[in-house]
NUMIMI-599962 format. One record per residue (C-alpha): residue number from 1; x, y, z. Coordinates in Angstrom, 3 decimals, always signed. Layout:
N
ATOM:NUM:X:Y:Z
...
***
This chain:
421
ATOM:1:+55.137:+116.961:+110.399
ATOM:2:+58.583:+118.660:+109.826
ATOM:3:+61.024:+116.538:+108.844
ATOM:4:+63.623:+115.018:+111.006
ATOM:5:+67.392:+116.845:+111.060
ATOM:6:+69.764:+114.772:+109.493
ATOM:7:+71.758:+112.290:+112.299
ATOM:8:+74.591:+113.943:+113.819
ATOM:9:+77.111:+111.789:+111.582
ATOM:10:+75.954:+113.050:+108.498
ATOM:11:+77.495:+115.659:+105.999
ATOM:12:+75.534:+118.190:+107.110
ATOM:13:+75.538:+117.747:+110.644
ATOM:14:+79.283:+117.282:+110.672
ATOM:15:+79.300:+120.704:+109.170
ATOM:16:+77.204:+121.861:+111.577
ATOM:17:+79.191:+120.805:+114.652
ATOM:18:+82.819:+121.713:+113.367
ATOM:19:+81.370:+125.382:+112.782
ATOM:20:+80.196:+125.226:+115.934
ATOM:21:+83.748:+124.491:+117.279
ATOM:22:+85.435:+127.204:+115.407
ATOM:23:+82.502:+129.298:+117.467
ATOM:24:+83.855:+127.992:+120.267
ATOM:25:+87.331:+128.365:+119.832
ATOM:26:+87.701:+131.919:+118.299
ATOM:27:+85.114:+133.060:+121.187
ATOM:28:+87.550:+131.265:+123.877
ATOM:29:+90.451:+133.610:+122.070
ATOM:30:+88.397:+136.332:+122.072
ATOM:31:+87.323:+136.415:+125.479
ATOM:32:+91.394:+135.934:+126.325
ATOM:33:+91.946:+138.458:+123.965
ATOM:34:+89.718:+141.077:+125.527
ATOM:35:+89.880:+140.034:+128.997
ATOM:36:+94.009:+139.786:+129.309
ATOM:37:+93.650:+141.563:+132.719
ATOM:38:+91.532:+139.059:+134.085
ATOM:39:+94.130:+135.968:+133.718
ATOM:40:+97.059:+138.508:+135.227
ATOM:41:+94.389:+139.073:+138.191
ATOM:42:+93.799:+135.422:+138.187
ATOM:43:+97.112:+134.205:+138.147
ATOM:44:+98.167:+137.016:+140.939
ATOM:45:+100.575:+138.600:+138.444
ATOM:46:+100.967:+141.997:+137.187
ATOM:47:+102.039:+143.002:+133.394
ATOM:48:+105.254:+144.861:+135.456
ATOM:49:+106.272:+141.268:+136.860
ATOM:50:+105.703:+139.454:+133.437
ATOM:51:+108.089:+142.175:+131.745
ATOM:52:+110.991:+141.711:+134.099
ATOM:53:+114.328:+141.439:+132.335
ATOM:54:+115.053:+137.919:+132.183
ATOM:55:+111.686:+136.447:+133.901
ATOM:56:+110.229:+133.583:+131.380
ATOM:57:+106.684:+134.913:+132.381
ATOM:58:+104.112:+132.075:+131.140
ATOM:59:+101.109:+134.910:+130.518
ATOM:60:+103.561:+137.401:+128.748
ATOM:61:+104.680:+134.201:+126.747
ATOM:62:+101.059:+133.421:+125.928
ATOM:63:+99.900:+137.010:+125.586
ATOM:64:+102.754:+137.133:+122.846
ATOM:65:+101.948:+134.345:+121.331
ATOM:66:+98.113:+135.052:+120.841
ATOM:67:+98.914:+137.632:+118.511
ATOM:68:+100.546:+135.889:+116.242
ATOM:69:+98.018:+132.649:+116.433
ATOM:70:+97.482:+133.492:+112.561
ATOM:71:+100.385:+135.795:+111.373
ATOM:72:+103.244:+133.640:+112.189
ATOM:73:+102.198:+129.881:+114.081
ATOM:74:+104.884:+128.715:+114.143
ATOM:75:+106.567:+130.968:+115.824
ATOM:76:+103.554:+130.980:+118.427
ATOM:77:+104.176:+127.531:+119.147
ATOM:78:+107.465:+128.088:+119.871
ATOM:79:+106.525:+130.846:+122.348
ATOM:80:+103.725:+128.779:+124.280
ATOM:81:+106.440:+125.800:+124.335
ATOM:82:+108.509:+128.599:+126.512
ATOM:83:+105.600:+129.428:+128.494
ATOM:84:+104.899:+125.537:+128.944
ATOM:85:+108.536:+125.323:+130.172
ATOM:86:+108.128:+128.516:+132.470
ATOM:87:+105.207:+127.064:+134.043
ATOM:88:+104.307:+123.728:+132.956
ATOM:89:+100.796:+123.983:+135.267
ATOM:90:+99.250:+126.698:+132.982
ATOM:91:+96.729:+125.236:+130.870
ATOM:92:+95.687:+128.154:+128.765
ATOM:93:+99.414:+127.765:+126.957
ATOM:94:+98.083:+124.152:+126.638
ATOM:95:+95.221:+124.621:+125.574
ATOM:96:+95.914:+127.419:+122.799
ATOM:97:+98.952:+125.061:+122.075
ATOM:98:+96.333:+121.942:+121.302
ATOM:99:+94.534:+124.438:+119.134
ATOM:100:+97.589:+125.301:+117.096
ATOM:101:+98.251:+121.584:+116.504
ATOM:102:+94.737:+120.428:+115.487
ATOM:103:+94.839:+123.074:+112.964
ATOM:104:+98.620:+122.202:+111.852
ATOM:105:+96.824:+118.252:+111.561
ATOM:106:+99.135:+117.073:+114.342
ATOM:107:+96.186:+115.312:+116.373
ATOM:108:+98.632:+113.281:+118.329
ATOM:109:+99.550:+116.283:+120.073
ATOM:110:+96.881:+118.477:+120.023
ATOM:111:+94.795:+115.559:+122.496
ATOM:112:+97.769:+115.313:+124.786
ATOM:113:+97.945:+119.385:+125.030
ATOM:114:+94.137:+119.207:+125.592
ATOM:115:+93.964:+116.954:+128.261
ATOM:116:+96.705:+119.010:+130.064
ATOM:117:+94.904:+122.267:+129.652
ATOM:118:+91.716:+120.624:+131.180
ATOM:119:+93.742:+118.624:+133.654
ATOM:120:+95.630:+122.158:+134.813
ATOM:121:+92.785:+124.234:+134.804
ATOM:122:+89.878:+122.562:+135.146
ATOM:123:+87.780:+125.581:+135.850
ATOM:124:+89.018:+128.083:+132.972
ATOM:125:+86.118:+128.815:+131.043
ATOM:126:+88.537:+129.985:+127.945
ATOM:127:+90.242:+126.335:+128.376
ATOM:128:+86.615:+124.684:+128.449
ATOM:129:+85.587:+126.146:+125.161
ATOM:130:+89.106:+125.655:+123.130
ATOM:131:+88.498:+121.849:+124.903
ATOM:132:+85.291:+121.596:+123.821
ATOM:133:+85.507:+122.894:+120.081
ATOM:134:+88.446:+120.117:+119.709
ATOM:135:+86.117:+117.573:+121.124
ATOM:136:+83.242:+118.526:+118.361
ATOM:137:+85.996:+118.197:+115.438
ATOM:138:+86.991:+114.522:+116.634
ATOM:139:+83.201:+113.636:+116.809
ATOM:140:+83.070:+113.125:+120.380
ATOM:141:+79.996:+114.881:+121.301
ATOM:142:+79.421:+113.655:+125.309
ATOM:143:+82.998:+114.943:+125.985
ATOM:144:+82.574:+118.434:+124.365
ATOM:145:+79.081:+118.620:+126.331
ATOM:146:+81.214:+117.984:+129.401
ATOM:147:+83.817:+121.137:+128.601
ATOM:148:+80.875:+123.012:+127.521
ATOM:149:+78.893:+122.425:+130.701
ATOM:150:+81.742:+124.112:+132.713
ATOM:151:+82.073:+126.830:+130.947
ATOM:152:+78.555:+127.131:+131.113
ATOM:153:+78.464:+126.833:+134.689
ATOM:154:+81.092:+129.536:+135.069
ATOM:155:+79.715:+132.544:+133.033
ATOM:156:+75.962:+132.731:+132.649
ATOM:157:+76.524:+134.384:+129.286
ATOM:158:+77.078:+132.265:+127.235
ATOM:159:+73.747:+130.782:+127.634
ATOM:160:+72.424:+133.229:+124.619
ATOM:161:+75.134:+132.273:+122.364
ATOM:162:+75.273:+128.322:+123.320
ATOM:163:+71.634:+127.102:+124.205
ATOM:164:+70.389:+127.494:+120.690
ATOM:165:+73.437:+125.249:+119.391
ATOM:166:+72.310:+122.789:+122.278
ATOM:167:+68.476:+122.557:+121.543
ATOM:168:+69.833:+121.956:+117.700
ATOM:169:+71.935:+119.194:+119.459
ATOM:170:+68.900:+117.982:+120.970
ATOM:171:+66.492:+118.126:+118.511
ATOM:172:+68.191:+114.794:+116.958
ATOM:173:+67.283:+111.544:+119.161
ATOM:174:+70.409:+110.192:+118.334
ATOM:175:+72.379:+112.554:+120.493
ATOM:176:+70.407:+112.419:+123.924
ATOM:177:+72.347:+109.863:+125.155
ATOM:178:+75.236:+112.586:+125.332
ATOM:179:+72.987:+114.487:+127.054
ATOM:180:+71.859:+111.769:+129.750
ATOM:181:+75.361:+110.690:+130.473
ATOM:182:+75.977:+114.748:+131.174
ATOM:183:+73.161:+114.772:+133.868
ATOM:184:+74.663:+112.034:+135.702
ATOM:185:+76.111:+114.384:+137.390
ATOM:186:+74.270:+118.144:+138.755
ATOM:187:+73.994:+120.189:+136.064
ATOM:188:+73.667:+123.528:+137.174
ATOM:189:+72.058:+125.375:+133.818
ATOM:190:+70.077:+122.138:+132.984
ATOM:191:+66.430:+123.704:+134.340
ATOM:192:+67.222:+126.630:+132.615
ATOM:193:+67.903:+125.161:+129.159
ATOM:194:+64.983:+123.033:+129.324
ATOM:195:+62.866:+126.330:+130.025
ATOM:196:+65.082:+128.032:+126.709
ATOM:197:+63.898:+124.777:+124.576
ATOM:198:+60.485:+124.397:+126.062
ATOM:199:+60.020:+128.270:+125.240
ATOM:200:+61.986:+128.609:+122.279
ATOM:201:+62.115:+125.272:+120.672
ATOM:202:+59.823:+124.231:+117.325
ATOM:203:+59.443:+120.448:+117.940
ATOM:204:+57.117:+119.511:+121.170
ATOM:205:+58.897:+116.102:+121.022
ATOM:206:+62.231:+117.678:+121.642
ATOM:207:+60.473:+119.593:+125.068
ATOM:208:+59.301:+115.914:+126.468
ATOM:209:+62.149:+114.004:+125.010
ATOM:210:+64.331:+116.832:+127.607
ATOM:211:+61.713:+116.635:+130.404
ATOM:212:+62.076:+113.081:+130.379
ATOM:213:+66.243:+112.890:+130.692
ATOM:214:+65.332:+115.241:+133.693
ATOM:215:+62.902:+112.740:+135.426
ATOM:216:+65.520:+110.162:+134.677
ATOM:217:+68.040:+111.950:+136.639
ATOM:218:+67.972:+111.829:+140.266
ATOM:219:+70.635:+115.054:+140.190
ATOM:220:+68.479:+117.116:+138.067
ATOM:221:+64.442:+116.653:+138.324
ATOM:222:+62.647:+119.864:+137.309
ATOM:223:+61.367:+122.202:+139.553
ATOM:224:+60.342:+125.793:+140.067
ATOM:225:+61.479:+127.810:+136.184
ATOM:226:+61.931:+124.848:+134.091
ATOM:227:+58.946:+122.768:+134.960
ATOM:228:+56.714:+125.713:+134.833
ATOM:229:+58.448:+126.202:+131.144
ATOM:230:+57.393:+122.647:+130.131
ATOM:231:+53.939:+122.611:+131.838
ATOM:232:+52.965:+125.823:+129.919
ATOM:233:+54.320:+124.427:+126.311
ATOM:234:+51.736:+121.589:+126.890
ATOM:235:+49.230:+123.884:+127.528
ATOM:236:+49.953:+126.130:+125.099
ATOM:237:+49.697:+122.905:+122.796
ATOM:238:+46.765:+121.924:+124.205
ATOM:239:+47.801:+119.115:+126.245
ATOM:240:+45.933:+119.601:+129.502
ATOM:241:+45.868:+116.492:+131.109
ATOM:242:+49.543:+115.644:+130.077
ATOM:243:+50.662:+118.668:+131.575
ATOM:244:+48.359:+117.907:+134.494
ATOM:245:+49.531:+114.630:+135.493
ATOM:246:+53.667:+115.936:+134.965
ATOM:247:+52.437:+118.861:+137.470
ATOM:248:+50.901:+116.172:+139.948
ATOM:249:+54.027:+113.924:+139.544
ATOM:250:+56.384:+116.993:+140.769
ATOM:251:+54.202:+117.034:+143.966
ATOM:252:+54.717:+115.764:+147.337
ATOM:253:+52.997:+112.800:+148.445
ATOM:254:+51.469:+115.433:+151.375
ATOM:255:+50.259:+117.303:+148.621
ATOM:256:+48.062:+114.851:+146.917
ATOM:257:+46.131:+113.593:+149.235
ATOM:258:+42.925:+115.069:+149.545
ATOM:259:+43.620:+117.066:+146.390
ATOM:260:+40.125:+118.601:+144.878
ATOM:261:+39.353:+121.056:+142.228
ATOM:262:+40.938:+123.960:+143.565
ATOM:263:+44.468:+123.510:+145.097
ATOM:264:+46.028:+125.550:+148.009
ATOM:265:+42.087:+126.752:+148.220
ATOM:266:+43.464:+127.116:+151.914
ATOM:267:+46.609:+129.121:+151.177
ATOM:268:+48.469:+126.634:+153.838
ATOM:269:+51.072:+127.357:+150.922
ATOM:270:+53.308:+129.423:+149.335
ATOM:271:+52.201:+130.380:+145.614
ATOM:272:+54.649:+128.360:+143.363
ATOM:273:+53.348:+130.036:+139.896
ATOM:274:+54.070:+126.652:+138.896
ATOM:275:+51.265:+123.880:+137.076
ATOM:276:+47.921:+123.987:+138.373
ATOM:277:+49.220:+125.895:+141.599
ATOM:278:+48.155:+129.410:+141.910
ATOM:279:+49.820:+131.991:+140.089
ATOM:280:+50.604:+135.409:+141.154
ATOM:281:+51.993:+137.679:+137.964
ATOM:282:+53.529:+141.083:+139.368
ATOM:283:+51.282:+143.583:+139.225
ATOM:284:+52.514:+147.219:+140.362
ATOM:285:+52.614:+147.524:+143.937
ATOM:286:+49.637:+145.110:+144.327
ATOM:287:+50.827:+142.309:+146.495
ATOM:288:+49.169:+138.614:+147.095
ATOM:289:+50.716:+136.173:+149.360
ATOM:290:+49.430:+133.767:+152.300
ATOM:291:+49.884:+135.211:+155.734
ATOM:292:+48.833:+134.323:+159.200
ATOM:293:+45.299:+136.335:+160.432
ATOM:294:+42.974:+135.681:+163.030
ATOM:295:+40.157:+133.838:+161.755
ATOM:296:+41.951:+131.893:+159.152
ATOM:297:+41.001:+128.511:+158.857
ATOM:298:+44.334:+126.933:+158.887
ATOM:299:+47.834:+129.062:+159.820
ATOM:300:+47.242:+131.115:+156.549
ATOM:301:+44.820:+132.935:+154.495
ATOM:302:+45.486:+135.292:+151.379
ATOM:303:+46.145:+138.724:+151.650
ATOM:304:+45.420:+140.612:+148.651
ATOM:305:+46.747:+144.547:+149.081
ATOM:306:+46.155:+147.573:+146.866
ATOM:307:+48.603:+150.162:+147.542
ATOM:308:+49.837:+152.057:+144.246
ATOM:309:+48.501:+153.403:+140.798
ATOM:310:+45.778:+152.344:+139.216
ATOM:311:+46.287:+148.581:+137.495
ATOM:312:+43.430:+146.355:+135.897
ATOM:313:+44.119:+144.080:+138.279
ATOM:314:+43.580:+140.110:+136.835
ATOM:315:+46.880:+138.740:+137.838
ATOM:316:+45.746:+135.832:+140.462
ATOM:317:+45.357:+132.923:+139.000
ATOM:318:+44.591:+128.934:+138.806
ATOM:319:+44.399:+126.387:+136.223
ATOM:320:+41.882:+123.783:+136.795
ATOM:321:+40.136:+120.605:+134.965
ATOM:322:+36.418:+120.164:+135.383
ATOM:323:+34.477:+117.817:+133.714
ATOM:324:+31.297:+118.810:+132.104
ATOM:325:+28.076:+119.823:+134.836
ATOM:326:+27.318:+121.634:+137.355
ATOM:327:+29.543:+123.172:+140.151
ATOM:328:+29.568:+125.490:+142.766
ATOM:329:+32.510:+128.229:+144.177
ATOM:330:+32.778:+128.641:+147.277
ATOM:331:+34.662:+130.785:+149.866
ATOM:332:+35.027:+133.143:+152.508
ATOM:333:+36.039:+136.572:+152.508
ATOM:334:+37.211:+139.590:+155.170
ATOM:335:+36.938:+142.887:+153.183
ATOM:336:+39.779:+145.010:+155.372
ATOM:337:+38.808:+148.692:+153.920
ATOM:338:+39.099:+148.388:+150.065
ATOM:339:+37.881:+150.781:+148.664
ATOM:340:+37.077:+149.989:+144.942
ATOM:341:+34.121:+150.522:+142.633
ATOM:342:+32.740:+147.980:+141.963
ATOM:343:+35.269:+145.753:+143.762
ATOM:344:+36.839:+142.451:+143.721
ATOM:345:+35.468:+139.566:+142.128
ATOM:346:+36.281:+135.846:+141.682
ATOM:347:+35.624:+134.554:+137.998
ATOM:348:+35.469:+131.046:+136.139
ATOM:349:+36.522:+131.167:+132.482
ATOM:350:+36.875:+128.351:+129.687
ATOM:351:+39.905:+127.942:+128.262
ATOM:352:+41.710:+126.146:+125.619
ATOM:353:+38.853:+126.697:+122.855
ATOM:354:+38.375:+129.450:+120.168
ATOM:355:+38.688:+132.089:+122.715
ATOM:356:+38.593:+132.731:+126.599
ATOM:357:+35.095:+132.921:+127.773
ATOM:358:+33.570:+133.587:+131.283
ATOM:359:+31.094:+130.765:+132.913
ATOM:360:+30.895:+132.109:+136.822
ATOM:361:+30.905:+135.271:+138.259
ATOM:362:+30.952:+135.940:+142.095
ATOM:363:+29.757:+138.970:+143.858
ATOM:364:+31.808:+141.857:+144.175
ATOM:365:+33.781:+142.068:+147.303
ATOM:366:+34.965:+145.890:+148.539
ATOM:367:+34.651:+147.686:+152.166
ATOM:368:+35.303:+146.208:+155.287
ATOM:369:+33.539:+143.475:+157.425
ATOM:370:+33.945:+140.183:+159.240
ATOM:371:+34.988:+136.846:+157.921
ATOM:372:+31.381:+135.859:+155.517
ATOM:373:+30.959:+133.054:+153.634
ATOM:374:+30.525:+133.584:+149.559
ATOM:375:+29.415:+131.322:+146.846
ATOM:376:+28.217:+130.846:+142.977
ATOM:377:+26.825:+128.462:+140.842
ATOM:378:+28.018:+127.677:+137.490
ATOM:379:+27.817:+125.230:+134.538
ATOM:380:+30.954:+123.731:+132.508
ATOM:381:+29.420:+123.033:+128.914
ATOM:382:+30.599:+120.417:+127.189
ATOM:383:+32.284:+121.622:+124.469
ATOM:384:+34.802:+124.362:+123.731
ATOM:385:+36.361:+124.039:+127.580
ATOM:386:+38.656:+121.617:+127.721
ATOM:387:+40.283:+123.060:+131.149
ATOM:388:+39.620:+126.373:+133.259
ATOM:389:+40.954:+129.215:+135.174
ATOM:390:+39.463:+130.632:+138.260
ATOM:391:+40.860:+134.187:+138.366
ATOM:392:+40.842:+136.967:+141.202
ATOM:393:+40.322:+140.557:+139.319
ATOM:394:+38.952:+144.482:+139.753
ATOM:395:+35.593:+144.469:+138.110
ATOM:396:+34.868:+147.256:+135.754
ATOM:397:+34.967:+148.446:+132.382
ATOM:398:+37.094:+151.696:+132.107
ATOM:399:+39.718:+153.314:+133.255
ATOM:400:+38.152:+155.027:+136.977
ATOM:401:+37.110:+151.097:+137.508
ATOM:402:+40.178:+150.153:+138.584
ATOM:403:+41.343:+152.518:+141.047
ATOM:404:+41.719:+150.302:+144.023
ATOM:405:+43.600:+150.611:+147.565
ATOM:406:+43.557:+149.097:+150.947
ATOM:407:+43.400:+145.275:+152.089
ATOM:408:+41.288:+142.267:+151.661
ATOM:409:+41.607:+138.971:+152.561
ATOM:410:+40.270:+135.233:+151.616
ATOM:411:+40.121:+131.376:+152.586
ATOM:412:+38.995:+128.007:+151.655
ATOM:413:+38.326:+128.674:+147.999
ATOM:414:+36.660:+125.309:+146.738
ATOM:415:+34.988:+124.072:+143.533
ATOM:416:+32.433:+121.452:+144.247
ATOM:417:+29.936:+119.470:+141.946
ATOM:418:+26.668:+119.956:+142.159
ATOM:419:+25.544:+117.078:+140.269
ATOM:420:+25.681:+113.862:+139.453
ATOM:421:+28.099:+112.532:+136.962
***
């Protein structure tokens, strides 16, 4: 077991957090810095109004004052007061001004400029940041998530720079509750954090601890990305039946009932790539995906298309769980003129052992006909397969094999015992 990070009031972690509000605040100035034109855009100015012989412009003011944050303070206090006075709704001289005072050890004022800057410009992503890194040095770690999650919200890039810092923030139990106060509320780059941490992150327990604030909030249950995320960290740790059940607890009720070994065998569905749903990985300009056809059993069936380059085609697939025995795959299928050599098959493969390894074959499908059934027996041993994937790929062995164009179609794919348990 690795051990635990120190808790977030200690030494090191105190460190930790106040470098990670200098981050903060020298990346706010540098984003000001580089992106002056942006603020005179936002605030509907232009640099020829903010030079206008006796105009007390509050961005000229500011932009003045930026470049002397470290030269001469003082005197960039005085020019942001100025700017304060010219506009006193324009939190970025607030907010630069707070910064100026923390650092001076004036904390009285730095909060109240703060709270202005946020207050005046609640969406500033600059403002946000310079708020945030002041909440980290006083210790206050649910309010800096709350300045953080704006600025998050409002520029997508600072998810590379930030999320690390965050899963380091998560990693210690001690600050989650931060983090569940946060997701009172929708959180807009939660999933995709979770996926970053479920992906990215060392400990497992940080991954569930995560999942778990996101089942506890109604605003931000996982779905779609950042489920998928967790449900393949538990497989990739071997969990199969944990990641099973949080799959089968994302469902819908509808969805449930009548569940069996295969689901969507009837392609009623779209494929959500997500669980133990079928998942479709691109491949070329091979396309999968339910659509209506006469014969189908239900309003869908899958269409399966070859119309590009050669691929070795593999890329439909479907987790499932079957006990140790005996079981049978069944199916129909509408060859529409593939042409492929040898053709399409469906195959059963353990997983989760030493190494994949195939259990069930089906024929190969190719040419054209009318809707025919199809079926194969097959035996799950009882050790080394913990779970299984039924996959749809070319069959062959080199190169020519997988040369493959035209349309095929198929329905009511089911796994059924054979046996008795």
């Amino acid at each position: 077991m690795p051990n635990r990070p120190p808790p977030f009031t200690s030494p090191l972690n105190l460190a930790r957090w106040l470098a990670f509000a200098l981050f903060a605040a020298l990346a706010a100035w540098r984003i000001v810095t580089l992106n002056l034109a942006d603020h005179y855009a936002d605030a509907g100015e232009t640099v020829a109004a903010a030079e206008l012989p006796g105009v007390e412009h509050p961005v000229a003011l500011t932009r003045e004052a930026r470049q002397l944050l470290d030269a001469d303070p003082q005197e960039a206090v005085a020019l942001l007061q100025r700017a304060v006075r010219a506009d006193p709704t324009y939190g970025l001289s607030y907010a630069l001004l707070g910064a100026l005072w923390e650092k001076a050890g004036d904390e009285r004022r730095a909060r109240s400029a703060i709270d202005a800057a946020a207050a005046f410009a609640p969406a500033k992503v600059d403002v946000r940041l310079i708020a945030a890194g002041f909440e980290l040095g006083r210790n206050d770690l649910a309010a800096a998530l709350r300045h953080s999650s704006v600025a998050l919200t409002r520029r997508g890039s600072l998810r590379a720079a930030m999320f690390p810092e965050l899963l380091r923030i998560a990693d210690e139990p001690a600050n989650r509750a931060a983090l569940s106060a946060l997701l009172a509320e929708p959180v807009a780059w939660w999933p995709a954090f979770v996926a970053f941490a479920a992906n990215k992150g060392e400990r497992l327990e940080t991954v569930m601890a995560l999942y778990a604030l996101s089942e506890a909030s109604v605003a931000n249950s996982l779905q779609g990305h950042g489920l998928a995320a967790v449900l393949r960290r538990l497989q990739r740790e071997g969990l199969w039946l944990d990641a099973r059940l949080a799959w089968m607890s994302a469902l819908p009720v509808e969805q449930l009932e009548g569940m069996g070994n295969v689901f969507n065998g009837g392609f009623e569905q779209p494929l959500s790539g997500v669980g133990f749903d079928w998942v479709s990985a691109k491949a070329g300009h091979v396309l999968a995906e339910p659509l209506p056809t006469p014969g189908a059993t239900g309003a869908a069936a899958l269409n399966v298309v070859f119309r590009g380059p050669r691929v070795r085609y593999r890329h439909l697939s479907q987790h499932v769980m079957l006990e140790p025995g005996s079981y049978v795959l069944r199916g129909r299928v509408r060859p529409d003129g593939l042409e492929a050599k040898p053709g399409l098959t469906w195959t059963v493969a353990c997983i989760g052992g030493a190494r994949e390894r195939e259990i069930g074959v089906t024929e190969y499908f190719s040419g054209r006909s009318a809707w025919r059934k199809f079926e194969t027996p097959f035996t799950v041993p009882a050790v080394q397969c913990p779970a299984q994937v039924l996959r749809l790929q070319l069959g062959g062995q080199v190169a020519l094999d997988f040369e493959a164009s035209g349309p095929i179609w198929f329905d009511d794919i089911v796994i059924e015992r054979l046996d008795a348990r």
